[in-house]
C-alpha positions as CSV (number, residue, x, y, z in Angstrom):
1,X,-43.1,-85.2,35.4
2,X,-42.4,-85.8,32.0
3,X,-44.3,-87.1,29.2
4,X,-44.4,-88.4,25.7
5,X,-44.7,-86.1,22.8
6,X,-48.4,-85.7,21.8
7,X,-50.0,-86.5,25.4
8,X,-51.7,-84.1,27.1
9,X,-50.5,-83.0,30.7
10,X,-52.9,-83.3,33.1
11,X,-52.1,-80.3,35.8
12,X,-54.1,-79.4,39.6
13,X,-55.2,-75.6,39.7
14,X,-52.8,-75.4,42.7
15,X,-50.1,-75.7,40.1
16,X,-51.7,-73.8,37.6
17,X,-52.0,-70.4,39.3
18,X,-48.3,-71.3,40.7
19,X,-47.6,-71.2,37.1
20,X,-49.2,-68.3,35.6
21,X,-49.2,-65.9,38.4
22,X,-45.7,-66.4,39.6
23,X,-43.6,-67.4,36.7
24,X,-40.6,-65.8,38.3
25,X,-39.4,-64.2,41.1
26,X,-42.0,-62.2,43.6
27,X,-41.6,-58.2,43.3
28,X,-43.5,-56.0,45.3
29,X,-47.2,-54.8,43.9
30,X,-47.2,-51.2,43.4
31,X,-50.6,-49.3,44.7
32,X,-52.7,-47.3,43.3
33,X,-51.7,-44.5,44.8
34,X,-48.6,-44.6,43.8
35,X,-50.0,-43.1,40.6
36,X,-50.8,-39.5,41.5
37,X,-48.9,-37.3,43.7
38,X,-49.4,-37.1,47.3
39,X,-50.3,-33.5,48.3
40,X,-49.7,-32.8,52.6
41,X,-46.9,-32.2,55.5
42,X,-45.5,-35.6,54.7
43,X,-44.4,-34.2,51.3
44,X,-44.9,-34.9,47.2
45,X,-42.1,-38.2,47.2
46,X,-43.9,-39.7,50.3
47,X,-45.0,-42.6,48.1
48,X,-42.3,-43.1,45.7
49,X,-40.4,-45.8,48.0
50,X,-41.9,-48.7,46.4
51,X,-40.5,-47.8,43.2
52,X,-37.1,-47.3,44.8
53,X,-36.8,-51.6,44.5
54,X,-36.9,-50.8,40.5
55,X,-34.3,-51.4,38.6
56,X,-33.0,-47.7,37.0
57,X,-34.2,-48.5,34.0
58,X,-37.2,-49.5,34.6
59,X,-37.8,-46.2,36.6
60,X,-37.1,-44.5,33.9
61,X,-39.3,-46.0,31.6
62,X,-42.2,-45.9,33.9
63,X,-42.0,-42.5,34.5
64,X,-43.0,-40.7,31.8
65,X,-45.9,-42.9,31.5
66,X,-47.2,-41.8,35.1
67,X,-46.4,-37.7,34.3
68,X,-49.6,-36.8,32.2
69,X,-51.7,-38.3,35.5
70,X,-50.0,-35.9,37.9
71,X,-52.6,-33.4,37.6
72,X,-53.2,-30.5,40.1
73,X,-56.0,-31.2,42.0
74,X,-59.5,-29.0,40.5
75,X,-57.3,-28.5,37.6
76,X,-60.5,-30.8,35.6
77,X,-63.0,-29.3,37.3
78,X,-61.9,-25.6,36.5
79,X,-62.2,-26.2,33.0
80,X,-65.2,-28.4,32.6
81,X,-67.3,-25.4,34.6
82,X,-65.0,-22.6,32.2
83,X,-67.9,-20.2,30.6
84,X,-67.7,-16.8,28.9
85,X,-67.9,-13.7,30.8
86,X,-72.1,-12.6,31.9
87,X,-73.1,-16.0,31.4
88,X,-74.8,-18.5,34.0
89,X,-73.9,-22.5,34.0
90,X,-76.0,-24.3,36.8
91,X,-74.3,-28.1,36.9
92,X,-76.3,-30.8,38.3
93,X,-75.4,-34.5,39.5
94,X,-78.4,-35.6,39.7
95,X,-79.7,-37.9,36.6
96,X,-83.3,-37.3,37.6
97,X,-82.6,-33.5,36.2
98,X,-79.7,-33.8,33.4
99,X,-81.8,-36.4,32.2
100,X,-84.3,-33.7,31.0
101,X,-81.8,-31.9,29.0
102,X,-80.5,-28.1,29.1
103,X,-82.3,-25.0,28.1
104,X,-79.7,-22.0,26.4
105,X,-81.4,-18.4,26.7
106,X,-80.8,-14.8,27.2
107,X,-82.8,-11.8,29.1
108,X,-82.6,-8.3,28.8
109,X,-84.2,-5.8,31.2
110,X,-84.9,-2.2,29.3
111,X,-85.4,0.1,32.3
112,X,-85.9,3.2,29.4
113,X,-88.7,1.3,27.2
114,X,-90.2,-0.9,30.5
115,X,-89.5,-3.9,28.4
116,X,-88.2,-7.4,29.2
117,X,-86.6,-9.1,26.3
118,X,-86.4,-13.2,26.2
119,X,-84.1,-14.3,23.4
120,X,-84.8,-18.2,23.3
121,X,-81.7,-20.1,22.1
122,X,-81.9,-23.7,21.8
123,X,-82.2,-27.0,24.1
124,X,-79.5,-29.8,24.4
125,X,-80.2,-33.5,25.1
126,X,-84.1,-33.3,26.0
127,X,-86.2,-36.2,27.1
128,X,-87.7,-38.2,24.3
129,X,-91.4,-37.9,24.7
130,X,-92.6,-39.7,21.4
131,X,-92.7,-43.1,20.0
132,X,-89.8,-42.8,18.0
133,X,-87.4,-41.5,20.6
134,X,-87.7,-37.8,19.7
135,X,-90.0,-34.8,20.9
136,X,-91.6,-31.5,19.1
137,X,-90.6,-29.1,21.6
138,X,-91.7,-25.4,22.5
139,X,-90.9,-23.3,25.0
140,X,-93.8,-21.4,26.9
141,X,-92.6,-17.8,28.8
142,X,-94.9,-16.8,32.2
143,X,-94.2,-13.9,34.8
144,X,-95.5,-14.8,38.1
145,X,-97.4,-14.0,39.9
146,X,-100.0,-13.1,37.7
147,X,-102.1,-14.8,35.0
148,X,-101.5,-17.4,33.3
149,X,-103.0,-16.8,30.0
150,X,-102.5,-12.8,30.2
151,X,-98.8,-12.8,30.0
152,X,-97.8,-16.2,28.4
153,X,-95.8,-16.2,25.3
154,X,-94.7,-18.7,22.9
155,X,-92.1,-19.9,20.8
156,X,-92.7,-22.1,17.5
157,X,-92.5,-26.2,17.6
158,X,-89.4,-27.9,16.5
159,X,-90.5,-31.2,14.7
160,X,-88.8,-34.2,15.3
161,X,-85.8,-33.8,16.9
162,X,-84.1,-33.5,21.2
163,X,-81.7,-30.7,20.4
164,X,-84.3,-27.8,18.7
165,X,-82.5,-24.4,17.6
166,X,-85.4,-21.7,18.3
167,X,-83.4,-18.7,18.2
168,X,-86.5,-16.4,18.6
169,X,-87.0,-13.2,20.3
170,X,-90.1,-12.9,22.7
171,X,-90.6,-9.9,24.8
172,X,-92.8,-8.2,27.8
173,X,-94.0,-5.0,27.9
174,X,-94.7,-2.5,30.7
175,X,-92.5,-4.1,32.8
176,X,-91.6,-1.7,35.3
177,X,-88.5,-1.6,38.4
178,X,-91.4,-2.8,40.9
179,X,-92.1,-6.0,39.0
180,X,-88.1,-6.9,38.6
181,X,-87.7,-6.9,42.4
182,X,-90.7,-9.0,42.9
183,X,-91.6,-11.2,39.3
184,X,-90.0,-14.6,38.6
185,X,-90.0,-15.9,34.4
186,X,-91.2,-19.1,34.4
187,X,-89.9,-20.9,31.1
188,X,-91.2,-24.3,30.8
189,X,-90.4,-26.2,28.0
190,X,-93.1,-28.9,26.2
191,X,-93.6,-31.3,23.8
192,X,-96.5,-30.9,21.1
193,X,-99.1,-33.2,20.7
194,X,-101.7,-33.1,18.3
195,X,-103.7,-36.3,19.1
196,X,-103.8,-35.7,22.9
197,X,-102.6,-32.8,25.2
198,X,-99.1,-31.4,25.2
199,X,-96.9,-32.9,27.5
200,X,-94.5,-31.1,30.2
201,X,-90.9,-31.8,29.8
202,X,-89.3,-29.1,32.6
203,X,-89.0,-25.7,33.1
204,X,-86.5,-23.6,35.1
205,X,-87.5,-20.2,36.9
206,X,-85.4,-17.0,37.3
207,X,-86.1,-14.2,39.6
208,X,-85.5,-10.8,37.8
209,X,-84.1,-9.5,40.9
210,X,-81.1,-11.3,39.4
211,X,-81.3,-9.0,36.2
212,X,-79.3,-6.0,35.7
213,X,-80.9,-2.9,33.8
214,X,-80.0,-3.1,30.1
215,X,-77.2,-5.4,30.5
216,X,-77.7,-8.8,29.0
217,X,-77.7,-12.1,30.6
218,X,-76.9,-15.4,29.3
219,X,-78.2,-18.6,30.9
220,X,-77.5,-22.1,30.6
221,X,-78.9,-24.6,32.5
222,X,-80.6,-27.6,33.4
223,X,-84.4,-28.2,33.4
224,X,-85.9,-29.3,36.4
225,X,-89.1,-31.2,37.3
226,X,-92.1,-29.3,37.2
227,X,-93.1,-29.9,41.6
228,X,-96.9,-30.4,42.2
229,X,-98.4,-28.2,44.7
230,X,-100.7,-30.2,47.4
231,X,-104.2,-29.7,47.5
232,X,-106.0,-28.6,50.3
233,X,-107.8,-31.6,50.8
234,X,-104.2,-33.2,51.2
235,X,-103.0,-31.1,54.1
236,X,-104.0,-31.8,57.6
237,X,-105.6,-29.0,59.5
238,X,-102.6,-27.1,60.5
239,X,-101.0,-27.2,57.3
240,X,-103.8,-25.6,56.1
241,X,-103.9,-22.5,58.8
242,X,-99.8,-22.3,58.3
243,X,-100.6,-22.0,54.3
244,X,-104.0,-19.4,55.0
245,X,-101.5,-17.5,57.2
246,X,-98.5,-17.5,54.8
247,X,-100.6,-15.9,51.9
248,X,-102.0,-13.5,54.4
249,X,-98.8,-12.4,55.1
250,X,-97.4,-12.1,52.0
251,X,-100.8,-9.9,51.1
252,X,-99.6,-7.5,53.6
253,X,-96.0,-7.4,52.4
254,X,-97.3,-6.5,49.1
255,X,-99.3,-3.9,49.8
256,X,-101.4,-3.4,46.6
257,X,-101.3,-6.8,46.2
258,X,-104.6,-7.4,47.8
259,X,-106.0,-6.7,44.5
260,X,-104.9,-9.1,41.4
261,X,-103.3,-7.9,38.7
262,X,-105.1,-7.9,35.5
263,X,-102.2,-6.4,33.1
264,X,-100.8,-3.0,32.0
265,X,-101.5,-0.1,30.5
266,X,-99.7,2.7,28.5
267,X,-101.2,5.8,29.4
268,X,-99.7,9.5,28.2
269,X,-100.9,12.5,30.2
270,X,-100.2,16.3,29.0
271,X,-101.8,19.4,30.3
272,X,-102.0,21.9,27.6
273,X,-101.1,25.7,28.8
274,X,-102.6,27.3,26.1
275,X,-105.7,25.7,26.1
276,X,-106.0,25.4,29.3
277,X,-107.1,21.1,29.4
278,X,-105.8,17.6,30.5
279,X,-104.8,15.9,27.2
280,X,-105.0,12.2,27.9
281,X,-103.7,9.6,25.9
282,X,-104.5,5.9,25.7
283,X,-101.5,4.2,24.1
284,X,-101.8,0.2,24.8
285,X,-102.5,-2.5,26.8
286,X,-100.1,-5.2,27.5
287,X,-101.0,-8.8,29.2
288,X,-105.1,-8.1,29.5
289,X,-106.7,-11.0,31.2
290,X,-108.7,-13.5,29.1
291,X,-112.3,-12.7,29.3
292,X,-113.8,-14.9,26.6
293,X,-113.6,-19.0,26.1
294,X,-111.5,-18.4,23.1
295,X,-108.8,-17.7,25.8
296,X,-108.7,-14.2,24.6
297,X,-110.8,-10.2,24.8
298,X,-112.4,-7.7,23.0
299,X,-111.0,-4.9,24.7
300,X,-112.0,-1.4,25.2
301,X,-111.0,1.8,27.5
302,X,-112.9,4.1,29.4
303,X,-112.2,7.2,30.7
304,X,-114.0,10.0,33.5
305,X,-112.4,12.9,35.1
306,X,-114.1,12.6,38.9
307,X,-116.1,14.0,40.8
308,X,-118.4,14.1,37.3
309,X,-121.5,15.8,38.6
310,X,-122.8,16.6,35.2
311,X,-121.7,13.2,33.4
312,X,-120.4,14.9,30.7
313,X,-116.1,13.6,31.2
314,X,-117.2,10.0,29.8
315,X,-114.8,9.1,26.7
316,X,-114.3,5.9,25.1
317,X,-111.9,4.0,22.9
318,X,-112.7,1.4,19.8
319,X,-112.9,-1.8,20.3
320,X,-110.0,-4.1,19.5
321,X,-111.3,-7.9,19.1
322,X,-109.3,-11.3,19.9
323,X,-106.5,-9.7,21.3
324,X,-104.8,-9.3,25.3
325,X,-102.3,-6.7,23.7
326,X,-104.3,-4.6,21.6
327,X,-103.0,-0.8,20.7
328,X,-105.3,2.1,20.5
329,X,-103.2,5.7,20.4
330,X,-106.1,7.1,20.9
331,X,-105.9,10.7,22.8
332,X,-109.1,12.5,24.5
333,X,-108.9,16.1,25.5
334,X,-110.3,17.6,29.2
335,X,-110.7,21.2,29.3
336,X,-110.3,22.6,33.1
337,X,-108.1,25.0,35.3
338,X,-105.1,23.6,36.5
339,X,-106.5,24.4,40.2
340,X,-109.7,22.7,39.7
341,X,-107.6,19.9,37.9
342,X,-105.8,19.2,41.1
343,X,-108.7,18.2,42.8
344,X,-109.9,15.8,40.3
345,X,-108.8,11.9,40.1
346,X,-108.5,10.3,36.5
347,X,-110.4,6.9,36.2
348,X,-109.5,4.4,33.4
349,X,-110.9,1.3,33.0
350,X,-110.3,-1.6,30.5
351,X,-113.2,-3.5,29.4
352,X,-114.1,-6.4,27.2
353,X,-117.1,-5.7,24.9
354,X,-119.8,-9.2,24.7
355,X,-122.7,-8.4,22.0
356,X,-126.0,-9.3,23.7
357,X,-125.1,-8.9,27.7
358,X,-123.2,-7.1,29.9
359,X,-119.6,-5.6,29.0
360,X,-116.9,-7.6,31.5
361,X,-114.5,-5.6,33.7
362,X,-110.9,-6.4,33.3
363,X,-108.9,-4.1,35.3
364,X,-108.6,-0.3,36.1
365,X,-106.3,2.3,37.3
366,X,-106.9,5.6,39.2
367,X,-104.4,8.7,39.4
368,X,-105.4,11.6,41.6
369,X,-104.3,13.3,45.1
370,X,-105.4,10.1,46.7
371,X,-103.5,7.8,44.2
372,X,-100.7,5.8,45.5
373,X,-97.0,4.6,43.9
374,X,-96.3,5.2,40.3
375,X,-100.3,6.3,39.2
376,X,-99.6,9.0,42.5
377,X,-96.3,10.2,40.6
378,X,-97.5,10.2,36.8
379,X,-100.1,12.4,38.3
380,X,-98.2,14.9,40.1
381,X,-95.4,15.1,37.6
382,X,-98.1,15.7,35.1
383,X,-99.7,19.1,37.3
384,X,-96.2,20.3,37.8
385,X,-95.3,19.7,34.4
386,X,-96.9,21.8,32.4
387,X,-96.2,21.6,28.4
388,X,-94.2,18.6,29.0
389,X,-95.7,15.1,27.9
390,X,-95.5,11.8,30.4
391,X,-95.8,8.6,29.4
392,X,-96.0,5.6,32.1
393,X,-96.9,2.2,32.3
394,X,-99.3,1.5,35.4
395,X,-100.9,-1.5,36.8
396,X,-104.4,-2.6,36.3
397,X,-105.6,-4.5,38.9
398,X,-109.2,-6.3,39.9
399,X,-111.1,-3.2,41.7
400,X,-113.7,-1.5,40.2
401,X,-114.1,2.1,40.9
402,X,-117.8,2.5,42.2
403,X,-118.7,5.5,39.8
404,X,-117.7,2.9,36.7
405,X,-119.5,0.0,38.1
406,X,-123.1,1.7,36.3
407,X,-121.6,3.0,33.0
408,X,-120.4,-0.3,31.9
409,X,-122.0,0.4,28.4
């Protein structure tokens, strides 16, 4: 139909589409797949027919348009998860954990010095937890199991900002081979707040186990979602038998594990040829348990050399205040045969000094004949020995030898 200059045409859809979809003649629609290579028995050019109905120079021309899309299959995926040699990626789909942001640190196990050493990086992409879209994060260390408060450590607080650069060097001490089999480093990381509590942005745990002695370890990962443990008066009755069971059980496994741990001690035995005595040296405590509401101790050591029929093997160090690592290098001096010696059992006790009542008991160690593990060793190693000083970390755990329990003072 035509019309006069200046009138609009009135056209019906049908015609429309006609026009604009088909303005010339119908050429077959090439797939998707046509795109990327086809990879099985059937063989690479198995989709390439379509094409065929090209002219030759359009072939041509399309072709090196489709070449930097024939990628190798993986060949993306190899380099996105590409790290450097000793280091640990973890990727994650999920947006409920990326969303949280990565954590960058190293760990170092010292088997020589019994030290751990935790070298906090920085953080990438953390959650805004404030107001203004940012955070003031910190990063909080803690060996489990084991208290809380006697082995946490503590980075400073980045102000202002979801991508904090700590770079600072925390460390444990008395760590010994024992606790990297068994001991998992909690590292949680949290956002400051001075007007209310500090708020949990995630954490990630590492088993030691996974540690190598005195080679470093780099880590990279994503922090997870802190999971909430149910409360006894949320489990039905079995639940609650399985869960009494399951910690009996892992009691057993453990051994001395019966006992809690209440932190480490440093000790440094000698026995002296020429003057015929047990010099015994206390050196430190690392990790006490917090006996006072200031979340710290005043902490103290205590010696005797039993069976003490005369009293007369008491010795005792000063007393460090406000403190869960205090050092003493402090050394007391037993004069005795090495026979007599033999029979004897070394008691140390670490106690926290209150003015005006009772001293509290943190933890205590014996080493004798009837001695077990490492306090066992340190003690024979020290009688066969002789001239030759040994200095050993040992465990301080939650029993109180009865002789110690009235010389509290």
């Amino acid at each position: 139909m035509r019309g006069r200059r200046g009138d609009r045409m009135t056209i019906n859809i049908q015609e429309h589409m006609a026009i604009n979809v088909c303005p010339g003649p119908i050429r077959p629609i090439r797939q998707i797949s046509d795109y990327f290579p086809r990879l099985g028995p059937e063989g690479v050019g198995s989709g390439a027919e379509p094409q065929a109905q090209l002219s030759p120079g359009a072939a041509a021309a399309a072709t090196p348009s489709l070449t930097p899309l024939a990628l190798s299959p993986g060949a993306g995926i190899r380099g996105a998860g590409a790290s450097e040699e000793g280091a640990e990626v973890d990727s994650y789909d999920s947006d409920d954990t990326t969303a949280l942001g990565t954590l960058e640190f190293d760990l170092l196990y010292d088997q020589a010095t019994c030290t751990l050493h935790c070298s906090i990086l920085r953080a990438k992409g953390l959650k805004p937890m404030d107001f203004n879209g940012l955070a003031d994060p910190y990063v909080k260390l803690h060996l489990l199991p084991g208290a809380c408060k006697a082995n946490k450590l503590k980075t400073k607080t980045q102000r202002n900002t979801l991508n904090p650069v700590w770079n600072e060097h925390l460390m444990y001490r008395g760590i010994t081979d024992e606790d990297i089999t068994r001991k998992v480093l909690r590292i949680s990381v949290c956002d400051e707040d001075k007007l209310s509590h500090n708020e949990f942005i995630g954490e990630t745990r590492v088993p030691l186990r996974r540690l190598k002695p005195s080679q470093k370890k780099h880590f990279n990962i994503c922090l997870e979602r802190q999971v909430p443990l149910a409360s006894p008066s949320s489990m039905t009755a079995a639940l609650r038998g399985i869960s009494c069971y399951l910690k009996e059980l892992e009691r057993a496994e453990q051994g001395q594990g019966l006992m809690e741990e209440r932190g480490r001690i440093l000790l440094r035995l000698t026995y002296i040829s020429q003057r015929r005595g047990l010099l015994v040296g206390i050196v430190r405590c690392a990790h006490l348990a917090a006996m006072d509401v200031n979340g710290y101790s005043d902490p103290y050591v205590k010696t005797y050399l039993r069976p003490d029929v005369e009293k007369k093997s008491k010795h005792k160090t000063s007393v460090k205040k406000k403190t869960l690592n205090p050092e003493f290098n402090e050394e007391f001096f037993y004069e005795m045969e090495l026979p007599a010696l033999a029979t004897k059992t070394l008691e140390v006790t670490v106690w926290d000094y209150d003015i005006g009542k009772s001293n509290d008991f943190i933890g205590g160690v014996s080493l004798g004949p009837n001695s077990r593990g490492e306090a066992l060793k340190h003690w024979g190693d020290c009688l066969r020995q002789q001239d030759v000083t040994l200095e050993r970390w040992h465990t301080l755990t939650s029993e109180l030898p009865p002789a110690a329990a009235s010389f509290s003072a």
